[in-house]
N, C-alpha and C positions, 0 to 999 in steps of 0.2 A: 418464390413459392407461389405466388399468386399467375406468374405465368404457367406454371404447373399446371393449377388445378384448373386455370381458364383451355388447355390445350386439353387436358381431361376431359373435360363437358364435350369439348368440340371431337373430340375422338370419339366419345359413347355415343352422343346423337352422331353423328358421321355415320359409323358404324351401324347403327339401328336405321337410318336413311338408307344405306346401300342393301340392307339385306331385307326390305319392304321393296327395292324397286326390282334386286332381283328374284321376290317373290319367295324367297324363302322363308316365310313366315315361323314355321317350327324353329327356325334357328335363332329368332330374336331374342331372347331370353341367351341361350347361352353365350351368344356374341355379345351381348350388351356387356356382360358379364365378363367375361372375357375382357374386352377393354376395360372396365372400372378395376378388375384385379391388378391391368397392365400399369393401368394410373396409379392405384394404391403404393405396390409393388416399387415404382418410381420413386413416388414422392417418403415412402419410408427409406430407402438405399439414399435418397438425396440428407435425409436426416440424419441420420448415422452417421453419414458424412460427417457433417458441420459436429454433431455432439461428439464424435471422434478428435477432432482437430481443436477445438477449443480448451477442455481442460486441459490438454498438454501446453498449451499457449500461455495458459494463464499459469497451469504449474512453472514452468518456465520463467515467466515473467515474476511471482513471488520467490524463485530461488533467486533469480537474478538480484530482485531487492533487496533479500534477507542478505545474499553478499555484502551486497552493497553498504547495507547497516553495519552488519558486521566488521567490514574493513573500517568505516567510517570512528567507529565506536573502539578498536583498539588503535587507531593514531590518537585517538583523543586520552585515551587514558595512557597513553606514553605520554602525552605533553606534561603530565601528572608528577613522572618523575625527572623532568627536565630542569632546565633552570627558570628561576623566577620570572624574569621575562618572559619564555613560552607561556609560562602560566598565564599571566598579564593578558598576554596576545590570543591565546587560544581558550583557556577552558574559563575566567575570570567574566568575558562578555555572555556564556551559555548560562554559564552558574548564575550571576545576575539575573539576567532579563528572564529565564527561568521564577528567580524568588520573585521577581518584582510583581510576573503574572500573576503568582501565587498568592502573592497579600494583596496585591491591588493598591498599593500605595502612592500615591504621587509625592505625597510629602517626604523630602531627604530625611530631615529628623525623625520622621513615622518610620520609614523604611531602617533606617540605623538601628532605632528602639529595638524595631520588632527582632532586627537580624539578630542584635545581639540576647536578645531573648531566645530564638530559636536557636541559634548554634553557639553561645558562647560567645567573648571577643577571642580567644585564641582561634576558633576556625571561622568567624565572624570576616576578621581581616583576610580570609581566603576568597572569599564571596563579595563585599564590599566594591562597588561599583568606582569609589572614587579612592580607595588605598592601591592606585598602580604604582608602582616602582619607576622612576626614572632610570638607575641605575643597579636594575634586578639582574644584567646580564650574567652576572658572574656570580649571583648568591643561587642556592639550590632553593628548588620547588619545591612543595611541600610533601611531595609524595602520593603512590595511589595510598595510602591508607586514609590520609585527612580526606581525599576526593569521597573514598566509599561512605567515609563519617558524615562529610556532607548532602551526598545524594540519599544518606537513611535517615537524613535530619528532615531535608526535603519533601521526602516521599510520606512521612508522617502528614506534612502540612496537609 
């Protein structure tokens, strides 16, 4: 842009130079004018451009994301109705470090206390950072419904 408006200057006086030396006096004012319209004219058609091309870039770029969320967000709530193990593996490390942020606790027993304060020990054990299953392969998950109980328990905090 700033090469623009620098080749603008140099066009108006250019312009206003040639038409002093070919003495046409009367005509300074409309030529001068004449070029700063040419400039103007330019550097708006340059702008349209760019404001043209950008929101679509970026609409673009937020659909792309919001897929992306999207797809991310229903394999996670399938892990939900999987077996215990997926749970373990996949939603039990979100779930945690999620409440941990949330209470701020370092303390294990602090953290125990509060969880089962907040969610009960029945969905308590869902969330619990150190109740993983050794051998969860084969028992079922707890389902999306305990997940959504959780994340409404959460989203209160």
């Amino acid at each position: 842009m700033t090469r623009l408006w620098a080749g603008g200057l140099v066009l108006v006086v250019g312009t206003e130079v040639l038409v002093m030396v070919l003495g046409l006096h009367q005509w300074l004012m409309p030529a001068a004018g004449a070029a700063a319209a040419l400039v103007l004219i330019t550097a708006r058609t340059s702008l349209d451009g760019h404001n043209n091309a950008t929101p679509e870039a970026i609409t673009d770029d937020a659909a792309e994301s919001l897929q992306r969320w999207k797809s991310r967000t229903e394999s996670t709530i399938q892990w939900a109705d999987a077996t215990r193990a997926d749970w373990d593996r996949h939603l039990r490390p979100k779930l945690a470090a999620e409440f941990i942020l949330a209470t701020r606790h370092k303390d294990p027993n602090a953290l125990r206390a509060t969880g089962r304060i907040v969610f009960c020990d029945e969905l308590w054990r869902w969330v619990d950072p150190s109740d993983i299953s050794r051998t969860g392969s084969q028992e079922p998950g707890p389902g999306s419904a305990t997940l959504e109980e959780i994340l409404r328990r959460m989203e209160r905090l």
